[in-house]
ROKEBA-32156 format. One record per residue (C-alpha): chain; residue number from 1; z, y, x. Coordinates in pm, whole numbers, always signed. Layout:
REM ROKEBA-32156
(rec A; NUM; (Z; Y; X)),
...
This chain:
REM ROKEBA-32156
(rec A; 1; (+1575; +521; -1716)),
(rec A; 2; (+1485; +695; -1386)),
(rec A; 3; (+1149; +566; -1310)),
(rec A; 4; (+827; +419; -1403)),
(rec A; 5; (+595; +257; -1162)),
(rec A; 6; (+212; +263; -1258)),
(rec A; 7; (+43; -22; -1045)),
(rec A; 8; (+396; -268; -1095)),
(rec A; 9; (+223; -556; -915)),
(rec A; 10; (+57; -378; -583)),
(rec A; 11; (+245; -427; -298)),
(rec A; 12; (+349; -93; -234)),
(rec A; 13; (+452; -63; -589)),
(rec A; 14; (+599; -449; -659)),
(rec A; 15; (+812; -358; -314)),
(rec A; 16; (+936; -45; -458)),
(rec A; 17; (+1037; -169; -760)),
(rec A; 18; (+1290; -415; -585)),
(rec A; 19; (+1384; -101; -327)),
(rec A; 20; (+1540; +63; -688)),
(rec A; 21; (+1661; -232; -801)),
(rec A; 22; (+1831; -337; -510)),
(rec A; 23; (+1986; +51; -480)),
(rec A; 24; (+2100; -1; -876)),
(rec A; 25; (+1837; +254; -990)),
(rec A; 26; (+1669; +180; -1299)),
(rec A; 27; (+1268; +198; -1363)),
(rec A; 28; (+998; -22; -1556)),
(rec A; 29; (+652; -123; -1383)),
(rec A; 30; (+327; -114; -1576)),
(rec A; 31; (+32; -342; -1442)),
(rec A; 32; (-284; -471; -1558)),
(rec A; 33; (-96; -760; -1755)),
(rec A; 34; (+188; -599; -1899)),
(rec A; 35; (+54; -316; -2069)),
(rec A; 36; (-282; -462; -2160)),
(rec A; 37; (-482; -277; -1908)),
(rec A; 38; (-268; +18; -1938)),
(rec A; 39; (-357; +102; -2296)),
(rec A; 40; (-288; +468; -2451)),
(rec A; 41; (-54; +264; -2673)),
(rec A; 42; (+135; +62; -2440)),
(rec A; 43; (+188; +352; -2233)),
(rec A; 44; (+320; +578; -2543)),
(rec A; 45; (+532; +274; -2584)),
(rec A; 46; (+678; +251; -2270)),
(rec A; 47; (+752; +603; -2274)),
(rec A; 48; (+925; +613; -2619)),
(rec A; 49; (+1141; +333; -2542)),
(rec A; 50; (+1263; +395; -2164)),
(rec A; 51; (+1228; +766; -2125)),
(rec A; 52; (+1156; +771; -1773)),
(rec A; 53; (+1228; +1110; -1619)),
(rec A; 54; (+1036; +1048; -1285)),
(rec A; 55; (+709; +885; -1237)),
(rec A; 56; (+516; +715; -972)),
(rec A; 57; (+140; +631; -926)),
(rec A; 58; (+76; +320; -657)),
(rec A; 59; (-211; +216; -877)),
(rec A; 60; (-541; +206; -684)),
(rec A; 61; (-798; -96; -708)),
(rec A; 62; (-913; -105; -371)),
(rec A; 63; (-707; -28; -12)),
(rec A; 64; (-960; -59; +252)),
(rec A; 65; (-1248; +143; +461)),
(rec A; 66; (-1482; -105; +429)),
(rec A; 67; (-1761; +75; +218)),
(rec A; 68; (-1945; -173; +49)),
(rec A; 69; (-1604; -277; -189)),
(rec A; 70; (-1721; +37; -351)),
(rec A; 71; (-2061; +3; -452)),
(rec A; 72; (-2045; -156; -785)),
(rec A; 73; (-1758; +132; -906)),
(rec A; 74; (-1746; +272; -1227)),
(rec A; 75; (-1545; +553; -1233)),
(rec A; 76; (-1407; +555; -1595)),
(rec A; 77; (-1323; +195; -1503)),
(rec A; 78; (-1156; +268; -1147)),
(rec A; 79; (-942; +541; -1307)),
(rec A; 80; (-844; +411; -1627)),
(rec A; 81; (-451; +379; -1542)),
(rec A; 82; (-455; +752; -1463)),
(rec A; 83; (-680; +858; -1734)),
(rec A; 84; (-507; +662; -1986)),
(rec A; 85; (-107; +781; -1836)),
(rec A; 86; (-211; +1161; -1816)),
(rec A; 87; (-398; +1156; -2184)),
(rec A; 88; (-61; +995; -2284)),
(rec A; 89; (+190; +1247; -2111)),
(rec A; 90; (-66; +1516; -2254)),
(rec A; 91; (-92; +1434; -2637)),
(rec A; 92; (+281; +1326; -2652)),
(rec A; 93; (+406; +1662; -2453)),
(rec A; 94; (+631; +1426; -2302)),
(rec A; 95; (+906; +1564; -2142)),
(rec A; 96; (+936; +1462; -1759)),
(rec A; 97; (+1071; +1580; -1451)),
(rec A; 98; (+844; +1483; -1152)),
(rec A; 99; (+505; +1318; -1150)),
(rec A; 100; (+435; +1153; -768)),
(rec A; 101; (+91; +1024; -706)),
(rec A; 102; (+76; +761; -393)),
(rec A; 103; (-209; +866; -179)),
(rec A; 104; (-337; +879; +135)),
(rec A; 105; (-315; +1059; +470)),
(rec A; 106; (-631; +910; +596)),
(rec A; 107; (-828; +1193; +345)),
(rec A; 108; (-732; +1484; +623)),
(rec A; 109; (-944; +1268; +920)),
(rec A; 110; (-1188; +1014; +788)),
(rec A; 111; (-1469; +993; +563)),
(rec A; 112; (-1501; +688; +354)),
(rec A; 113; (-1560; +574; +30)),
(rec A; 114; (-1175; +478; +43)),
(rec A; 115; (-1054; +850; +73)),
(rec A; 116; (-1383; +985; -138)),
(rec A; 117; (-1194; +788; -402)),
(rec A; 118; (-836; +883; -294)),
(rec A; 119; (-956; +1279; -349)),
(rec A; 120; (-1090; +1195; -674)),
(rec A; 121; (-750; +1071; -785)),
(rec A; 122; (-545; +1406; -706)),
(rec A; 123; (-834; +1582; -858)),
(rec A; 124; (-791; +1385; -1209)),
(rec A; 125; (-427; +1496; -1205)),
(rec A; 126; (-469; +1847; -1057)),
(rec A; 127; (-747; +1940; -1325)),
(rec A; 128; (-572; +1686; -1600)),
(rec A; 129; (-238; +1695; -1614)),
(rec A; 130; (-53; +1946; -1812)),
(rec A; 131; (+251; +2031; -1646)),
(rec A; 132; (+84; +2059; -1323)),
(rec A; 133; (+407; +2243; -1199)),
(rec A; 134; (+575; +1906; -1168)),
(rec A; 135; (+306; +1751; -1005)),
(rec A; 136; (+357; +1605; -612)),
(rec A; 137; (+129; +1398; -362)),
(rec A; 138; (+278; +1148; -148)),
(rec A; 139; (+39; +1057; +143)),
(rec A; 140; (+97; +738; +361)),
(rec A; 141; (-79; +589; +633)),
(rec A; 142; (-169; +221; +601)),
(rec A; 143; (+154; +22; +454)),
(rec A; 144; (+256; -297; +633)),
(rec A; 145; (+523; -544; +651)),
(rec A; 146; (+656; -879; +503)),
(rec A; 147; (+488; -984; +116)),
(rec A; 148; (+157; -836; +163)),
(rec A; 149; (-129; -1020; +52)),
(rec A; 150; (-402; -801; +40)),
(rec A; 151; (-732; -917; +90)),
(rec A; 152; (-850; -569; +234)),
(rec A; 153; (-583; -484; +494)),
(rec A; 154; (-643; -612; +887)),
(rec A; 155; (-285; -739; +923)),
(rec A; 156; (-272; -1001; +609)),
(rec A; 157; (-620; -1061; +674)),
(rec A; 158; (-578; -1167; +1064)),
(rec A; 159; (-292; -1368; +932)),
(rec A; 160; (-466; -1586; +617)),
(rec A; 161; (-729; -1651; +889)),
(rec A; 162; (-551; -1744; +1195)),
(rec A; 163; (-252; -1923; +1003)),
(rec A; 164; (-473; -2137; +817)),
(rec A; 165; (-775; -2214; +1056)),
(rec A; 166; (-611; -2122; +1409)),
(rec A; 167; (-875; -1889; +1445)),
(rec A; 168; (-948; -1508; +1387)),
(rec A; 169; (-1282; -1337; +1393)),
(rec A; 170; (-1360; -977; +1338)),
(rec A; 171; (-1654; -694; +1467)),
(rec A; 172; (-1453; -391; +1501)),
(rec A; 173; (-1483; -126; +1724)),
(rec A; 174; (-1219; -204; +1990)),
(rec A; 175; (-1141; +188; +2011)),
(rec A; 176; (-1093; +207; +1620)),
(rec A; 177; (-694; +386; +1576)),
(rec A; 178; (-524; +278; +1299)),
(rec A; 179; (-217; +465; +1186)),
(rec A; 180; (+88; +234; +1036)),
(rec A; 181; (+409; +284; +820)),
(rec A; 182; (+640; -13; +786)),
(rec A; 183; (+733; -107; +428)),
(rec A; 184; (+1105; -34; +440)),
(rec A; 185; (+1123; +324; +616)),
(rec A; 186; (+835; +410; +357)),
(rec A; 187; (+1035; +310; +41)),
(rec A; 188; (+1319; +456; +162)),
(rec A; 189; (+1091; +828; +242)),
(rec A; 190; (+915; +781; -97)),
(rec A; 191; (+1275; +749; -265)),
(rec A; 192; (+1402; +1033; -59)),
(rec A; 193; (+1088; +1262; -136)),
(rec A; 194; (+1180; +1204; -536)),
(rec A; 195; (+1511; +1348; -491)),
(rec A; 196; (+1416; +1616; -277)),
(rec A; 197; (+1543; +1495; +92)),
(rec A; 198; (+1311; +1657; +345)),
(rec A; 199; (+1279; +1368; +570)),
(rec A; 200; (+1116; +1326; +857)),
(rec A; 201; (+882; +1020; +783)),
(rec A; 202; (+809; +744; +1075)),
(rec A; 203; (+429; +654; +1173)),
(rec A; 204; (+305; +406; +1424)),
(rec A; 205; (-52; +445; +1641)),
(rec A; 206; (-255; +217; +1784)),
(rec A; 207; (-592; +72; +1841)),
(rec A; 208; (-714; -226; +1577)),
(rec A; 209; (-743; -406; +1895)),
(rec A; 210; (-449; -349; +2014)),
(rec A; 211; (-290; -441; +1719)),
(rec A; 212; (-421; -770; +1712)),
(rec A; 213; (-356; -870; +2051)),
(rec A; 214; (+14; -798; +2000)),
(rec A; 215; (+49; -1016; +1687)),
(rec A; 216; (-160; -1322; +1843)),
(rec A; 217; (+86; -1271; +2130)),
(rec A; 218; (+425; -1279; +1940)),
(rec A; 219; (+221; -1581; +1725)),
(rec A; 220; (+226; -1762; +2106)),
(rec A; 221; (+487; -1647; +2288)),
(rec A; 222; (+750; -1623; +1954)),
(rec A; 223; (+644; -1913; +1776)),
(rec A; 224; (+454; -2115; +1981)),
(rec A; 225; (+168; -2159; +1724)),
(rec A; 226; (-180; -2207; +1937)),
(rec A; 227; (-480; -2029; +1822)),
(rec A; 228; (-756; -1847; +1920)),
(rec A; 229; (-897; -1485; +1822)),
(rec A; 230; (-1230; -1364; +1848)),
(rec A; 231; (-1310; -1012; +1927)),
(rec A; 232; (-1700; -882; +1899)),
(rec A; 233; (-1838; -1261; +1994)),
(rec A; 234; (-1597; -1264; +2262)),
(rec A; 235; (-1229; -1442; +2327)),
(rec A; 236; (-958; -1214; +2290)),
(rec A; 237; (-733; -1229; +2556)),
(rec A; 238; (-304; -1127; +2519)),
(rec A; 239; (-291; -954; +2825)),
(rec A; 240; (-128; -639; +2680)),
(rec A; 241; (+139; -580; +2389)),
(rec A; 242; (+238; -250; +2183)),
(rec A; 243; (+518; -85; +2419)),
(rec A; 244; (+673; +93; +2115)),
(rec A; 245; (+990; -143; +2104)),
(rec A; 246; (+1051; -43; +1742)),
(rec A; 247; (+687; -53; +1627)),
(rec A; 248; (+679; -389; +1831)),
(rec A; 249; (+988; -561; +1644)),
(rec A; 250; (+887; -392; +1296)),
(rec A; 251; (+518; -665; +1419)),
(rec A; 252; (+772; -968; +1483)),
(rec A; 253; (+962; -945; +1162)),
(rec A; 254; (+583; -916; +1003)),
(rec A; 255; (+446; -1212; +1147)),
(rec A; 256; (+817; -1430; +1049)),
(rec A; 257; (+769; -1387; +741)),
(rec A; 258; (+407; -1503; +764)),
(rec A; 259; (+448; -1756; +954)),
(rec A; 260; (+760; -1901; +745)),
(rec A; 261; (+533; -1797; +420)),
(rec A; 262; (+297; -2050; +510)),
(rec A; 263; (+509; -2307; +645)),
(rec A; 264; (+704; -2342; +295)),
(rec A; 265; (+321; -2382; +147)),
(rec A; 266; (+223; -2635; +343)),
(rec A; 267; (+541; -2864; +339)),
């Protein structure tokens, strides 16, 4: 068994999973279900019977810079995959080769409760974990692309409103960047970084603004589904597009699967 996957059913991790499995690698997810909230025992378990030799951490509650998801934390609580995995590792001297921890590249230029949290998690593992030698951080920007349903992220968010109500609101800053990995080059660099490929890993920039106008466009001009987006209390208007071709076709295969998503739904 090459890998396990803590945090089976988040989309990073759930999209990973099939990445292996359509390469013919072998691994074994734990989620919340499946190993009974990622119990000490169903961990040693896991471990005993698969023998994983690499392992990978998407697990993380809460994806989003919207502060207020965070108020009512409890920290034991919020870590207890981690806390449970590295007590685990720790007591059983398990023998592994690499432990990767999914984080964040928003920690090196914003200041939220998101990344707060994100800092705490390499902490538990850098002060932790044993065998700190074999310890690695993968940081990502903000993961998008076909299957996610997160209720935190702007892109499945603008499309749960605007698909079902033909109508998107949001108050953001309209000079707000966001920086953007698309799902396949990222499971592709995460499976490269575990076998030690330098690779040089892809990142798209915009504005949230600009991102939205460019997937209400391809909504009109691709699909021909009629809706309206509101910007700060005013009409958004699809007078200008992302000019990155690739970024921009990465956005149209996005939205098709949305679109088709909730076409199969309603019929």
């Amino acid at each position: 068994m090459n890998y396990l996957i803590l945090g089976g059913n988040s989309y990073l991790g759930s999209s990973f999973e099939k990445y292996l499995n359509n390469n013919n690698i072998s691994s074994i997810s734990l989620h919340t279900k499946n190993s009974n909230n990622y119990s000490e025992k169903k961990i040693a378990e896991v471990l005993n019977k698969y023998s994983p030799k690499r392992i990978i951490d998407f697990k993380f509650p809460i994806v989003s810079s919207d502060d207020n998801l965070f108020m009512n934390i409890i920290e034991n609580e919020f870590f207890n995959a981690q806390l449970n995995l590295i007590s685990t590792l720790n007591i059983l001297e398990y023998d592994f080769d690499n432990m990767y921890v999914i984080s964040s590249e928003n920690i090196k230029r914003s200041k939220t409760k998101y990344t707060m949290y994100k800092k705490k998690q390499e902490n538990i593992y850098k002060e932790e974990l044993h065998r700190k030698n074999k310890l690695s951080f993968i940081r990502l920007h903000s993961v998008f692309g076909p299957g996610d349903l997160s209720p935190y992220r702007i892109i499945p968010i603008f499309f749960k409103q605007v698909l079902h109500n033909k109508e998107a609101i949001f108050n953001i800053n309209s000079n707000k960047v966001g920086y953007f990995n698309y799902i396949d080059e990222t499971n592709k660099y995460i499976l490269d970084f575990t076998k030690g490929i330098d690779r040089k890993r892809k990142f798209y920039k915009c504005t949230y603004k600009l991102l939205i106008q460019t997937l209400s466009s391809i909504l009109i001009n691709e699909f021909e589904f009629k809706h309206k987006v509101v910007w700060n209390s005013n009409l958004l208007l699809n007078k200008k597009e992302i000019e990155n071709k690739e970024f921009y076709n990465y956005l149209i295969e996005t939205t098709n699967w949305y679109y088709k998503s909730t076409l199969n739904k309603k019929g």
